[in-house]
C-alpha positions in Angstrom: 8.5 0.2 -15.6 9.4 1.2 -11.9 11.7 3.6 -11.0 12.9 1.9 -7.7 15.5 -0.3 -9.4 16.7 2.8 -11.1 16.9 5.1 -7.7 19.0 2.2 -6.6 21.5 2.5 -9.3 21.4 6.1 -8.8 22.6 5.7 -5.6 25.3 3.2 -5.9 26.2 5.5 -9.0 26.7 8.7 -6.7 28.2 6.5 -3.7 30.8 5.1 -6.2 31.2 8.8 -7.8 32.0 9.9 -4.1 34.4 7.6 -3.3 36.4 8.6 -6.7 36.6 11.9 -5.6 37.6 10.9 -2.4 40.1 9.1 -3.8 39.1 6.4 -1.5 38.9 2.8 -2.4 35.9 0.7 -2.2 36.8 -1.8 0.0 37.9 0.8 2.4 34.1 0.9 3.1 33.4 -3.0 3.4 32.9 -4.5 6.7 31.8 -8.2 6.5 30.5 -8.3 10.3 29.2 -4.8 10.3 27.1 -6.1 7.0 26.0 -9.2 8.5 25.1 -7.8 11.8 22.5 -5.0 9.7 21.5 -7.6 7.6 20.7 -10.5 9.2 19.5 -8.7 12.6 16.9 -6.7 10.0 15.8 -10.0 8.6 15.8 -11.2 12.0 12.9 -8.1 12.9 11.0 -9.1 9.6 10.4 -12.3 10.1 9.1 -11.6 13.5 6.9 -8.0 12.7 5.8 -8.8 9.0 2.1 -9.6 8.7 3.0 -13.5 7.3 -0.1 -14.6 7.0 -0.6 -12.1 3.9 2.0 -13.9 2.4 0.5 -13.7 -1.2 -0.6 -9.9 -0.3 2.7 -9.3 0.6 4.6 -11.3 -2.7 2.5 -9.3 -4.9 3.2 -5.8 -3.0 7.3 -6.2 -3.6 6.2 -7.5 -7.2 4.7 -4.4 -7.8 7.5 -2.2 -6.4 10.1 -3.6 -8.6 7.6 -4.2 -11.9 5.8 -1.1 -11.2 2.7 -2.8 -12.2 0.3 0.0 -11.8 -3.9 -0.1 -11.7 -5.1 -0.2 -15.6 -8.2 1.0 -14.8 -9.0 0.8 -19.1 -8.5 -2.4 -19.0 -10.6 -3.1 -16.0 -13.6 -0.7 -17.8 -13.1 -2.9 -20.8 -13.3 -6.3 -18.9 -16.0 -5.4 -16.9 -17.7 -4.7 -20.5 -16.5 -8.2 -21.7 -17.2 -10.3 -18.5 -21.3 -8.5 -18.7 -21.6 -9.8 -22.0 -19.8 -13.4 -22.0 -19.1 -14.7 -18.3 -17.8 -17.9 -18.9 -15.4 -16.8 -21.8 -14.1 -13.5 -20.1 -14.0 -15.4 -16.6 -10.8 -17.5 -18.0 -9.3 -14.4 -19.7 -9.2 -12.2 -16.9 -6.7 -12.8 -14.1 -7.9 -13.5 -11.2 -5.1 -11.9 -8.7 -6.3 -8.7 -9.7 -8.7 -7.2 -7.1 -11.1 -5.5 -9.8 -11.2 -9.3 -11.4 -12.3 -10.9 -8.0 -15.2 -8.3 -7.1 -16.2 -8.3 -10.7 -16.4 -12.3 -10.6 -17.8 -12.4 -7.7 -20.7 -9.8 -8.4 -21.6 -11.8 -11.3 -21.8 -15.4 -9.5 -24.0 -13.5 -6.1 -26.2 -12.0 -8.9 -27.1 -15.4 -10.6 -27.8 -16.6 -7.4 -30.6 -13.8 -7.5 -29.2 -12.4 -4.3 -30.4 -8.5 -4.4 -28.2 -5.6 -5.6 -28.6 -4.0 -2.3 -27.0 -7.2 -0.2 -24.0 -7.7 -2.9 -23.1 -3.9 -2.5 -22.9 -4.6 1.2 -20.9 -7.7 0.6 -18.7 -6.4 -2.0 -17.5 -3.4 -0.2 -16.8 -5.5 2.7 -14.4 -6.9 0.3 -12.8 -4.3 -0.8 -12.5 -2.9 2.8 -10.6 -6.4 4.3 -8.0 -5.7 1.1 -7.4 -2.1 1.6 -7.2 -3.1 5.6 -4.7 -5.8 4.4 -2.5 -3.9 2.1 -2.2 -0.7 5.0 -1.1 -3.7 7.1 1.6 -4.0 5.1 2.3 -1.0 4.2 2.6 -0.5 8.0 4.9 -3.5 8.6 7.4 -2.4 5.7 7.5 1.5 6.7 7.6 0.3 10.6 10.9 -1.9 9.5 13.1 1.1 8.5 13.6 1.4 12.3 16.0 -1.3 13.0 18.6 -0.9 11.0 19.9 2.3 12.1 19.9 0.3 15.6 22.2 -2.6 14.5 24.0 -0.2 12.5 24.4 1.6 15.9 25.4 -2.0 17.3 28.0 -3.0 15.3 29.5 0.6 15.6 29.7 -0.1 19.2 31.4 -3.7 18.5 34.3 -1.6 16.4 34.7 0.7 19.0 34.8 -1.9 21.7 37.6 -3.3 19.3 39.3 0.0 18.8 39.3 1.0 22.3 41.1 -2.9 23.5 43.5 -2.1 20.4 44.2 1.0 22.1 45.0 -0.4 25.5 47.1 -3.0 23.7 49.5 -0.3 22.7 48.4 0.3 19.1 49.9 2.7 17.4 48.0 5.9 15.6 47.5 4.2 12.2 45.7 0.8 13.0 43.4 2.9 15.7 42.2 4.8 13.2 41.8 2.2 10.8 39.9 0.0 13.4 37.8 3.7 14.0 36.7 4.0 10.3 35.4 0.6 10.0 33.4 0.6 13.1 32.0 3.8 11.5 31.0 1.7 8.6 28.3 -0.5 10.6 26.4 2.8 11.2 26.5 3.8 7.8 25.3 0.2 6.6 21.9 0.9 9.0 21.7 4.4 7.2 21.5 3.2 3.5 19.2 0.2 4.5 16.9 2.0 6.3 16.4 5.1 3.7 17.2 3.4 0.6 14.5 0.4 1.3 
């Protein structure tokens, strides 16, 4: 089981918690175009910086995260056992979106086609290189996307305090300026949480 579902209830546990104690409601801390401007603009940046043509690479990397499907390295030892002794049979049992599955697989079929150890070595560490170049890729691309929200965060800030400071001029009086304050204050803290908690 992962954990990163639970840190996330964790969190909304000790925001909620806070806001108790604040004696502070909820919805003082809602801001529909401060939320959409973090949101979309972060999904925006994604779309343009994540490594897309991993697409399967990068499906199975958020799978992970939220399964938290980890290496059975038993299972591989006893596979490997399986697959040397029955092929065929083991070939269908083993799944083949599991790296260990592919190189072992693979191994097998370059070694029927009597192509020397030395060569399949060569070839299956090349293999195993490409994925670990892949998954650092996107491992890159995910870290690299906790920038940007923070930054429309800081944008829709600005919007409320463009808003606040035309209220101002207006003539509003104490209590809506500082209500118009607090939720332009809300856009930076929507770039926070995105940005640490994902």
């Amino acid at each position: 089981m992962s954990l990163f579902p639970v840190s996330i209830l964790l969190v909304f546990f000790a925001f909620g918690a806070s806001i108790l104690h604040l004696n502070q409601s909820a919805k003082d801390y809602y801001d529909l175009v401060a939320l959409m401007l973090v949101m979309f603009g972060t999904i925006a940046i994604a779309l343009v910086t994540m490594p897309w043509k991993y697409k399967k690479d990068l499906k199975n990397s958020f799978q992970r995260l939220f399964t938290g499907q980890k290496n059975d390295y038993k299972k591989c030892l006893t596979d490997s056992m399986d697959y040397l002794q029955s092929p065929q049979n083991t070939a269908q049992k083993i799944k083949a979106n599991d790296l260990y599955a592919k190189i072992l697989i693979d191994g097998y079929e370059l070694r029927s086609l009597n192509i020397p150890v030395e060569k399949i070595e060569v070839i299956l560490n090349e293999r195993i290189q490409s994925y670990m170049n892949r998954q650092k890729k996107i491992s890159n691309a995910i870290k690299g996307l906790a920038k940007y929200p923070p930054a429309f965060g800081l944008m829709g800030t600005v919007l409320g305090l463009v808003n606040v400071m035309t209220g101002v001029s207006n003539g509003a009086d104490a209590k809506n300026t500082a209500l118009k304050m607090a939720i332009a204050l809300v856009a930076t803290m929507y770039g926070l949480v995105v940005a640490n908690l994902f």
